[in-house]
DRENVEXDREN-725020 format. One line per field, with one value per residue (C-alpha): residue number from 0; residue in one letter; x, y, z. Coordinates in nm, 4 decimals, decimal comma, padded with zeros to 6 digits, m for minus. Each point is the difference from the previous one (the first is absolute). Example, Ala and Ser with C-alpha at 12.3 -4.5 7.8 and 13.67 -1.06 7.14 Angstrom:
<recs>
tikol c(0/1);
votor c(A/S);
xx c(01,2300/00,1370);
yy c(m00,4500/00,3440);
zz c(00,7800/m00,0660);
</recs>
This chain:
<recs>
tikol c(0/1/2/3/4/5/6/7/8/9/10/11/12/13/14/15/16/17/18/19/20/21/22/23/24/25/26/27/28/29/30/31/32/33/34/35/36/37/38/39/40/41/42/43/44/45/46/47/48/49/50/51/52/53/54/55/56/57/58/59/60/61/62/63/64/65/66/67/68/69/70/71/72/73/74/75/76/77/78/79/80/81/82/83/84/85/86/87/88/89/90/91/92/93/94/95/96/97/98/99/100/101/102/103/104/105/106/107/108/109/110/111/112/113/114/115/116/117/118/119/120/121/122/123/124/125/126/127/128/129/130/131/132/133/134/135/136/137/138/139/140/141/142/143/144/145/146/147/148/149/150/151/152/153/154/155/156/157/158/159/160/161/162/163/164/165/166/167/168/169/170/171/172/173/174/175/176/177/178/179/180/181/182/183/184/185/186/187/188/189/190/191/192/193/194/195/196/197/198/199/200/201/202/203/204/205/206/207/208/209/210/211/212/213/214/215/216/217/218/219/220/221/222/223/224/225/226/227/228/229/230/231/232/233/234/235/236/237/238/239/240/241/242/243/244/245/246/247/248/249/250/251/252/253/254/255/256/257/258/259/260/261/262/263/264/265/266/267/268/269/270/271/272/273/274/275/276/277/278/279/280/281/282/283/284/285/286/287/288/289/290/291/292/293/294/295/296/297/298/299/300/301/302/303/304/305/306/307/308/309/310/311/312/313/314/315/316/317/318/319/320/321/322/323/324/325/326/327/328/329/330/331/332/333/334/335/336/337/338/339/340/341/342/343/344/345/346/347/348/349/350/351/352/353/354/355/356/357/358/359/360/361/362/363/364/365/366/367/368/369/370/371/372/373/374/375/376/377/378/379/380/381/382/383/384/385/386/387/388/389/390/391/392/393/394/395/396/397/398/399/400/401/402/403/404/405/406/407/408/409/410/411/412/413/414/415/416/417/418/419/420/421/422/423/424/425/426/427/428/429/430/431/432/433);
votor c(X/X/X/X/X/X/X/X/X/X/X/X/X/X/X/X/X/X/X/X/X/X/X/X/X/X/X/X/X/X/X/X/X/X/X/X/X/X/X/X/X/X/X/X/X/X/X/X/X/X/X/X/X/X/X/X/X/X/X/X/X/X/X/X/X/X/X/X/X/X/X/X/X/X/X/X/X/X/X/X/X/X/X/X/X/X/X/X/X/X/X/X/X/X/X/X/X/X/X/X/X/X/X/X/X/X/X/X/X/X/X/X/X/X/X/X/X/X/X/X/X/X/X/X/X/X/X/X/X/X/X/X/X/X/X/X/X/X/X/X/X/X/X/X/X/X/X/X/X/X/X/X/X/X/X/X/X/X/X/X/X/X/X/X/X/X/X/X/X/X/X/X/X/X/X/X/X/X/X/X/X/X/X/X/X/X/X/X/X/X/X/X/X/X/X/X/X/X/X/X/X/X/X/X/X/X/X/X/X/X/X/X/X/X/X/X/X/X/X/X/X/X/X/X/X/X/X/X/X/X/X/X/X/X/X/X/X/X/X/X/X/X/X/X/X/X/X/X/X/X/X/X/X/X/X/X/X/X/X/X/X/X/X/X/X/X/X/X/X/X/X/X/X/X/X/X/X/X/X/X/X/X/X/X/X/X/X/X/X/X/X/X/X/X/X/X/X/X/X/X/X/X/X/X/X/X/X/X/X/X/X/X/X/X/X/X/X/X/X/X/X/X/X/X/X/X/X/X/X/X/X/X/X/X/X/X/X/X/X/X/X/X/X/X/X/X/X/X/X/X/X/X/X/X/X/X/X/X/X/X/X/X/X/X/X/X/X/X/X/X/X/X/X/X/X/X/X/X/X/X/X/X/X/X/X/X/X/X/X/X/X/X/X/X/X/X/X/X/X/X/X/X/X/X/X/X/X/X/X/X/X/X/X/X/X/X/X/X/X/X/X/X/X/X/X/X/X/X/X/X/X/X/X/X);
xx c(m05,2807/00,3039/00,3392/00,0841/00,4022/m00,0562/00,0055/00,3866/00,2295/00,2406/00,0675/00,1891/m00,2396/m00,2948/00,1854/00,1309/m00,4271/m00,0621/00,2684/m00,1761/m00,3527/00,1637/m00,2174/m00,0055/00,3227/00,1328/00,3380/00,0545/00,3530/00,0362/00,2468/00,2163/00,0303/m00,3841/m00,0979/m00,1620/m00,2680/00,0597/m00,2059/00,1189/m00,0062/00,2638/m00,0235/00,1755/00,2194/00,1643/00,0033/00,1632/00,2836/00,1856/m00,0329/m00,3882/m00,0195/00,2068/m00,2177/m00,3473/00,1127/00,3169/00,0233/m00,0138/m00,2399/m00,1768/m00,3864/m00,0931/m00,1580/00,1556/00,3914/00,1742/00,3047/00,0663/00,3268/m00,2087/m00,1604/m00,3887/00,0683/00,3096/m00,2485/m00,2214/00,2337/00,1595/m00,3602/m00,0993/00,3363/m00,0709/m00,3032/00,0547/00,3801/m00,0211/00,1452/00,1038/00,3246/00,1562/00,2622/m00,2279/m00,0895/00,2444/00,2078/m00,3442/m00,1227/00,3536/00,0119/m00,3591/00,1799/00,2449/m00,1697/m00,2797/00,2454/m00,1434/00,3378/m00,2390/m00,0497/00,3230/00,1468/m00,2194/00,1059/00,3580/m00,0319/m00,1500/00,2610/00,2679/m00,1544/m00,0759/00,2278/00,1084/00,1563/m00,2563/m00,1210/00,3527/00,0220/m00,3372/00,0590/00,3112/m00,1212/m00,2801/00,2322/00,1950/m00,3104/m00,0762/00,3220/m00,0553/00,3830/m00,0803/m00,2370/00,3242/00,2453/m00,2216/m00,0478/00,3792/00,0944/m00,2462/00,1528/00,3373/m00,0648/m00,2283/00,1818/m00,0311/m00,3357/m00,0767/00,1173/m00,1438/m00,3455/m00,2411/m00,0615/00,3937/m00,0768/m00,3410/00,2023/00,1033/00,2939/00,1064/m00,0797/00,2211/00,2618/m00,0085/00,0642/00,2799/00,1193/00,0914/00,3579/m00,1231/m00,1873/m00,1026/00,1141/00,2285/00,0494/m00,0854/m00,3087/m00,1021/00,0749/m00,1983/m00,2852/00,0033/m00,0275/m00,3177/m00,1339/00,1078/m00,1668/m00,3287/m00,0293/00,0670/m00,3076/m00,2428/00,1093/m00,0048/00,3572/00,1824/00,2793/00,2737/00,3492/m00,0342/m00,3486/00,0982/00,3192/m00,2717/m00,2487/00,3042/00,1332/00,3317/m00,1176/m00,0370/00,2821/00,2763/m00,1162/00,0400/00,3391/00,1735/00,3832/m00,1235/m00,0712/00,2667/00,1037/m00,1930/m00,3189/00,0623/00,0742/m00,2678/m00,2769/00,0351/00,2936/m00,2176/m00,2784/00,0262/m00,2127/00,3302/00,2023/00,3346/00,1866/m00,1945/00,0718/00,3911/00,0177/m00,1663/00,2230/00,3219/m00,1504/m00,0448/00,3831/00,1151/m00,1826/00,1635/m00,0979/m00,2583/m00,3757/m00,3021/m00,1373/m00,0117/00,2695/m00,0701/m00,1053/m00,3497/00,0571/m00,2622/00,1771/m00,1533/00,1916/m00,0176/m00,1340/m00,0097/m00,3693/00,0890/m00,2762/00,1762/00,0317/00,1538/00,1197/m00,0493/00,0995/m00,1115/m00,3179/m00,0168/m00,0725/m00,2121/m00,1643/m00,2652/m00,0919/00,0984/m00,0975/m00,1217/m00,2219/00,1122/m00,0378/00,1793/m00,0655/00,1509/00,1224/00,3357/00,1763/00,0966/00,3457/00,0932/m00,1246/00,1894/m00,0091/00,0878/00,2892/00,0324/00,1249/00,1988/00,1598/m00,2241/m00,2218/m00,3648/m00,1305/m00,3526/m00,2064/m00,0324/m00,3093/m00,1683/m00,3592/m00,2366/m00,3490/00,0210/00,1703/00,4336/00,1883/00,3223/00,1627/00,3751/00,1446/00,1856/00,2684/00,1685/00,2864/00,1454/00,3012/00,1968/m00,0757/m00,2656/m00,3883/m00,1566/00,0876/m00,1754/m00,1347/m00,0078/m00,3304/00,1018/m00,2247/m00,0871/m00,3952/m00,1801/m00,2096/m00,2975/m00,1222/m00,3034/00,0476/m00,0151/00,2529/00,0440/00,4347/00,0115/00,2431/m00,0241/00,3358/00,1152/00,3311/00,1370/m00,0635/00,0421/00,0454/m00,3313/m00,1648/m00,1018/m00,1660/m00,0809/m00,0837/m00,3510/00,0843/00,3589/00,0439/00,3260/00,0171/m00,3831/m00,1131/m00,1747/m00,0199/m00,3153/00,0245/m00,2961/m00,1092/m00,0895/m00,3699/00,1029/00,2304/00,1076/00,0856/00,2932/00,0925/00,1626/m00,2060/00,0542/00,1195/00,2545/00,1383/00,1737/00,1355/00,2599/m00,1042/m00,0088/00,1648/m00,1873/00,1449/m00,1276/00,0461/00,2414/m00,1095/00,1183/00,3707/m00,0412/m00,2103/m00,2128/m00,1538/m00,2972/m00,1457/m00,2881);
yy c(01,4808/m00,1925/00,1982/m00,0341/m00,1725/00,3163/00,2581/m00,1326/00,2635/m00,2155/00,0367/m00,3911/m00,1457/00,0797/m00,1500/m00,2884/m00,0322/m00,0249/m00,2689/m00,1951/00,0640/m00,0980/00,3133/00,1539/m00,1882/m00,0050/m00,2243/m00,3545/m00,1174/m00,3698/m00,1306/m00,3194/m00,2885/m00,0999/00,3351/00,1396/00,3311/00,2937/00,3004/00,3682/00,3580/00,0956/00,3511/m00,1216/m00,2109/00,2641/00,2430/m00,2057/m00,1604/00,1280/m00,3979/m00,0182/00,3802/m00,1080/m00,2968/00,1225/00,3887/m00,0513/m00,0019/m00,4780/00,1100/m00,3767/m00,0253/m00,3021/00,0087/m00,2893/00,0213/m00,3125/00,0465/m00,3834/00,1344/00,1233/m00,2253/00,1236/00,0465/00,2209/00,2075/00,0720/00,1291/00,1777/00,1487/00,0894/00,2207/00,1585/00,1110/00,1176/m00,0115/m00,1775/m00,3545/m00,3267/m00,0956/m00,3411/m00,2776/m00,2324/00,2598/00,2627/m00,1322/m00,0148/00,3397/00,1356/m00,1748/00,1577/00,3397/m00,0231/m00,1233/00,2831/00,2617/00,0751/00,1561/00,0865/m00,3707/m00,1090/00,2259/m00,1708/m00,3496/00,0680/00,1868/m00,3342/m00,1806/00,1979/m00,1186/m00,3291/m00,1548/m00,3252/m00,3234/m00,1515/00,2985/00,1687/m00,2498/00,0940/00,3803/m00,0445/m00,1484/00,2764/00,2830/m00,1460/m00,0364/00,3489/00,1532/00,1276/00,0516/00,1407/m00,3350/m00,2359/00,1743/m00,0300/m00,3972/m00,0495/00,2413/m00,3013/m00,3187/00,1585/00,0288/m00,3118/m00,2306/m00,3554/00,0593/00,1338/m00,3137/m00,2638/00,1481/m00,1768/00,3942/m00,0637/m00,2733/00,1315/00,2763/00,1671/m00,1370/00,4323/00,0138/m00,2676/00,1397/00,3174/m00,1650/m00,1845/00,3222/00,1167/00,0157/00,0252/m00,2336/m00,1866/m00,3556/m00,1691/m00,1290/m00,3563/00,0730/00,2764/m00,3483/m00,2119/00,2678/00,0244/m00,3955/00,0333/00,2475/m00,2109/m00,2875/00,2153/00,0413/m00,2900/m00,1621/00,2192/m00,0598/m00,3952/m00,0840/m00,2190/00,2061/m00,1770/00,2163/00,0715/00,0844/00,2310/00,1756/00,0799/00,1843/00,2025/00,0921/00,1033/00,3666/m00,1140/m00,2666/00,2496/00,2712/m00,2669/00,0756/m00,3565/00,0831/00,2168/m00,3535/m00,1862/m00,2794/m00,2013/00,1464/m00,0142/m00,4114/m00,0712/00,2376/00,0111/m00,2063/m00,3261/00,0236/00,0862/00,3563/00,1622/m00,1824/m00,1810/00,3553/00,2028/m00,1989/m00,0100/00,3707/00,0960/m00,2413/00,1781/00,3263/m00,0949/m00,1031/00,2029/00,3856/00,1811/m00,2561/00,1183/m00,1300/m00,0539/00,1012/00,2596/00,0039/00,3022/m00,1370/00,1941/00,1831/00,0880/00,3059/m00,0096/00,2485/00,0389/00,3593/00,1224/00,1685/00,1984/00,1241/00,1553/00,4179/00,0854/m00,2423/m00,0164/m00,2411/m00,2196/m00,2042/m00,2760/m00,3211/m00,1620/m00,3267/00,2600/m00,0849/00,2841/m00,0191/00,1675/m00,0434/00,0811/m00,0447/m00,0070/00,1589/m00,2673/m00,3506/m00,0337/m00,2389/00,1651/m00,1496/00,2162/00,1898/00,2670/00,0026/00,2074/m00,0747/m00,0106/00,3516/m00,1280/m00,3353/m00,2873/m00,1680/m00,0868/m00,3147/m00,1536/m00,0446/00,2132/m00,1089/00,0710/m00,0603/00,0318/00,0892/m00,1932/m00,2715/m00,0377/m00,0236/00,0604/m00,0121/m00,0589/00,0453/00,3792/00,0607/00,3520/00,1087/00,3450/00,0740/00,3371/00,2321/m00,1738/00,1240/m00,2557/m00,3127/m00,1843/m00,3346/m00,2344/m00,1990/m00,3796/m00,0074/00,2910/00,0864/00,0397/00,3026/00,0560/00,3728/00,1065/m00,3137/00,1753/m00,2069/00,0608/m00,0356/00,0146/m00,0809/m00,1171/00,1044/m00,0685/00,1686/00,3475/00,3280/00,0641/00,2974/00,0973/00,2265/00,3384/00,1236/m00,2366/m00,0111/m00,1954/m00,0343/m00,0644/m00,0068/m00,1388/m00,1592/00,0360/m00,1436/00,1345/m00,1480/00,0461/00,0157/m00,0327/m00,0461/m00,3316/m00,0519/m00,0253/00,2502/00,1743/00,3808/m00,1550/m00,2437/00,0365/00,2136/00,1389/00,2441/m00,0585/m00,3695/m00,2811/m00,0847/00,1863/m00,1402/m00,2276/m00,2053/m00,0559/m00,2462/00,1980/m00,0023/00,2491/00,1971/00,2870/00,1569/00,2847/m00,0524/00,2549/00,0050/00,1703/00,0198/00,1611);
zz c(m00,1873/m00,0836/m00,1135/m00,3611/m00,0677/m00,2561/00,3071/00,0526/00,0069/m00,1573/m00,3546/00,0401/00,2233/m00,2187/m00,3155/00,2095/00,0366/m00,3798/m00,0460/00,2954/m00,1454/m00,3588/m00,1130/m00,3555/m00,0622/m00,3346/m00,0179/00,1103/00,1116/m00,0036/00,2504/00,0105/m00,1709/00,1754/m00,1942/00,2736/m00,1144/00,2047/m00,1388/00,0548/m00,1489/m00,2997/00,1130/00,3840/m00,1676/m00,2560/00,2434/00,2424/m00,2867/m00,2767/m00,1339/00,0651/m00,1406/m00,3487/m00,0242/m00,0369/m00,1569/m00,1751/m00,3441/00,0143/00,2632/00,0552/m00,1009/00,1825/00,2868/00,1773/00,0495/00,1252/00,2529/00,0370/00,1847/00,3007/00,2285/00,1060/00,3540/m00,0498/m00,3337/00,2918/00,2722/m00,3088/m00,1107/00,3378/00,0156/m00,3061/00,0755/00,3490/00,0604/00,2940/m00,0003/00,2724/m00,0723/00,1462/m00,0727/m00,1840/m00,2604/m00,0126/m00,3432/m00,1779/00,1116/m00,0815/m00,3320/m00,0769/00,0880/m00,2120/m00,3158/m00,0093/00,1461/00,3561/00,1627/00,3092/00,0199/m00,0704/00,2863/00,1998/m00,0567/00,0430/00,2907/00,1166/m00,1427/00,1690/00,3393/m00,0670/m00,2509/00,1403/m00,1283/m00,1295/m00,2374/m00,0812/m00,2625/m00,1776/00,0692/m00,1673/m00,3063/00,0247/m00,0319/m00,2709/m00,2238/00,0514/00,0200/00,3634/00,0655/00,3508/00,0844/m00,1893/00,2393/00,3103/m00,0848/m00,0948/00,3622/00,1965/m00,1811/00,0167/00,4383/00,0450/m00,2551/00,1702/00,0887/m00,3460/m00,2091/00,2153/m00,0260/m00,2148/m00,1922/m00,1369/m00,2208/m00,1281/m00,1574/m00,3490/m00,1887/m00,0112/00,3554/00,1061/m00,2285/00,1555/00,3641/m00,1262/m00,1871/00,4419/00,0895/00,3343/00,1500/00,2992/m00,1147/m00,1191/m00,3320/00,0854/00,1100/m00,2854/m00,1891/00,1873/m00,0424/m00,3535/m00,0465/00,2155/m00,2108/m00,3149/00,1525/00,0064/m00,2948/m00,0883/00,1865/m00,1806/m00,3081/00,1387/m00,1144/00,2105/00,2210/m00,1207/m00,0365/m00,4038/00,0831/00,2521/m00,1948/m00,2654/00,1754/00,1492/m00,2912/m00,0544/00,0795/00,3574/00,0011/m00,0841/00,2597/00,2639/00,1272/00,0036/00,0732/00,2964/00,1384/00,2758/m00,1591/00,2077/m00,0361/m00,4010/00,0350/00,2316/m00,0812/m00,3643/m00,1634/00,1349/m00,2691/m00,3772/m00,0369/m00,1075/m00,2484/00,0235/m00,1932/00,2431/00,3015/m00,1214/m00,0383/00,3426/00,1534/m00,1962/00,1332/00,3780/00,0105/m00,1782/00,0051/m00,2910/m00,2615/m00,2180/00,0718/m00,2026/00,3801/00,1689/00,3004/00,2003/00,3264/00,1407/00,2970/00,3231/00,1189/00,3487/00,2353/00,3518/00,1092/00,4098/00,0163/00,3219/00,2150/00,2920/m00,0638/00,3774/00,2723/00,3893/00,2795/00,2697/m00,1430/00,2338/m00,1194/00,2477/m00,1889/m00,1439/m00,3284/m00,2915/m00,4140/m00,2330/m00,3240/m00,3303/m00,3709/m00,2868/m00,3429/m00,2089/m00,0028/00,1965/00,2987/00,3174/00,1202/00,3156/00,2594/00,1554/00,4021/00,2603/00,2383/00,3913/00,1125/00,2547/00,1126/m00,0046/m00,2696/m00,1040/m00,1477/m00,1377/m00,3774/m00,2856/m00,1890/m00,3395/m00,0615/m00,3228/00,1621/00,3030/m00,1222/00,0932/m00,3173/00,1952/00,3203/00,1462/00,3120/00,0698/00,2556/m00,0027/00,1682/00,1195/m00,2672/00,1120/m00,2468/m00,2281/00,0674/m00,2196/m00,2174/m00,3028/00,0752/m00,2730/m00,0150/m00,0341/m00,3323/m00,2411/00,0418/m00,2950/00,0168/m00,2409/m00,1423/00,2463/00,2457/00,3897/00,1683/00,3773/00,1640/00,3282/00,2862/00,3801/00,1291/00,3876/00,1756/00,0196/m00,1372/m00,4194/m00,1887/m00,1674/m00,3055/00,1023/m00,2574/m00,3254/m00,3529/m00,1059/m00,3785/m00,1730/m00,3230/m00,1763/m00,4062/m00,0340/00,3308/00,2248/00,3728/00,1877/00,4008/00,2090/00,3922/00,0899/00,1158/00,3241/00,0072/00,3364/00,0565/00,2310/m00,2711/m00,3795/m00,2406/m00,3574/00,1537/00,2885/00,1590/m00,1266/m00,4084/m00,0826/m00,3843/m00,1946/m00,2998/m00,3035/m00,3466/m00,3113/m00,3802/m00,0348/m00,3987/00,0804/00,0648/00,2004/00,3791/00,1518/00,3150/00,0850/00,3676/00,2110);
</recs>
């Protein structure tokens, strides 16, 4: 005898059953602008929802039996429905704005702290944009923040992306609103004409400069910071074509020679206060690690965007030298290396090493630095922290995979520490280590 989807001991996964079986439904919702029929239960749905609940027993409570949500698409109804009914949902990148926008409008904070929790790990340049405009629309200041916080670190990337010109008027307001920034004004320009120009296409007007100073608007025009501009980059970038006119043009180039006449523009220049912080691993120092060719790294990770600049090394202990590579790889692939010599300096246990390039290191990326040093003995870590924290960042040390008891380790060897470039927000620095 076969076992009845009744005998469940699920309250959720029984109901999710009668919205599969479409049995003894008694409301339609029709879905899109295709007006997809989805059947369900009004009892779920105002149990689950304040909106749903005010809809069919409030006091405008609606008496049809087919309610149209053209603002939903079906597949994103469905997911929705099948959460309601058994609070279990799939969340990915492809669907994550509509689920949260579903959320939101029927007042499912369960669901909604689900979708930003998402967010929060996966927000990337191609969706900041979108999430940004989200959280305006529904006044989500913690979501706006988040969005501004990622444009504000990944700025280039940000307004080359194809997701900056599909956005809100407000929302590109709002990014423009930044006095810090990672770009300069030239290129904020340049961005906002491509975004102009987008808009222009769909509404298939030619992208001719009158065109484009139109669908900017002077609310976008005059946050665009002009005199912040070299002269230079005003002549060439902007002073060559006729989006601003001849008064504006005059009075920008007034204000870039001279900085205390008064502008229709804005002329504080945006700033990227990026500091330099030491993230130092060492707790207690010993001597005499030889360096015999062996190869010593370590993994690592970092909790948010930043560039790594320096790496602090440990000194010969006694006359003589050692030379080789320092390399940094993403996965298994070198992103850096340079050639390292180090000399015995009387006095001096370790030194910083400047990388020839700043590394960009991404939130959650496991990079690997490691070092194949030949010549005398160095000073070395005794005992070592695995996770610094300094200005919100956390740094994440690991063993190699084919890490050695006799070689460096999270906790004892080489890497004194290491220099990271962050956004500095804050005044005061704290530094917090295990």
């Amino acid at each position: 005898m076969g076992t009845h989807w009744q005998y469940a001991d699920s309250f959720a996964d029984t109901n999710l059953k009668m919205l599969e079986n479409v049995a003894l439904c008694d409301v339609t919702l029709e879905a899109g602008n295709e007006k997809k029929q989805i059947k369900c239960h009004k009892f779920i749905l105002a149990s689950r929802s304040p909106v749903f609940y005010a809809m069919f027993c409030g006091t405008l409570a609606e008496s049809k039996d087919v309610i149209c949500l053209p603002d939903i698409e079906p597949s994103t109804l469905e997911v929705f429905l099948r959460y309601l009914y058994n609070g279990k949902i799939e969340i990915n990148a492809a669907t994550v704005l509509s689920i949260l926008y579903a959320g939101k409008k029927y007042d499912i904070p369960g669901l909604e702290c689900k979708c930003k929790a998402f967010l929060n790990e996966n927000i990337d340049t191609e969706n900041v944009c979108t999430v940004l405009d989200q959280a305006m629309l529904f006044d989500d200041e913690d979501l706006k923040a988040k969005s501004l916080e990622f444009i504000i670190g990944r700025s280039n990337e940000v307004l080359k992306s194809d997701a900056f010109v599909g956005m809100s008027k407000s929302g590109l307001q709002e990014v423009l609103k930044l006095d810090t920034i990672d770009a300069s004004e030239s290129e904020l320009y340049v961005a906002c004409k491509r975004w102009a120009a987008r808009r222009c296409k769909a509404a298939d007007k030619q992208e001719t400069d009158a065109n484009i100073r139109k669908e900017l608007g002077d609310e976008v025009i005059y946050q665009i910071r002009f005199p912040a501009m070299t002269l230079e980059e005003f002549t060439n970038v902007v002073a060559s074509e006729n989006i601003l006119s001849e008064r504006e043009m005059l009075n920008v180039y007034r204000s870039i020679g001279n900085k205390q006449i008064d502008s229709m523009f804005n002329n504080k220049e945006r700033s990227f206060k990026r500091e330099k912080f030491l993230f130092v691993r060492c707790q207690t120092l010993e001597e005499r690690w030889l360096c015999n060719g062996s190869e010593d790294g370590l993994c690592f990770t970092v909790s948010k965007d930043c560039k790594m600049t320096a790496v602090d090394l440990f000194l010969p202990v006694e006359e003589g030298s050692v030379s080789g590579y320092l390399e940094i790889l993403n996965g298994s692939a070198v992103i850096h290396t340079q050639n390292v010599t180090l000399k015995y300096t009387e006095g001096a246990k370790h030194t910083l090493v400047n990388l020839t390039q700043p590394i960009k290191l991404f939130t959650g990326t496991k990079y690997t630095i490691r070092q194949r040093l030949t010549g005398t003995f160095v000073y070395y870590c005794g005992t070592c922290h695995s996770n610094i924290t300094m200005q919100g960042l956390t740094l994440s040390l690991y063993n190699m995979n084919n890490f050695s008891p006799y070689r460096t380790s999270v906790s004892t060897g080489k890497f004194y520490g290491f220099e990271l470039l962050i956004i500095n927000k804050t005044s005061s620095c704290t530094n917090i280590t295990q």
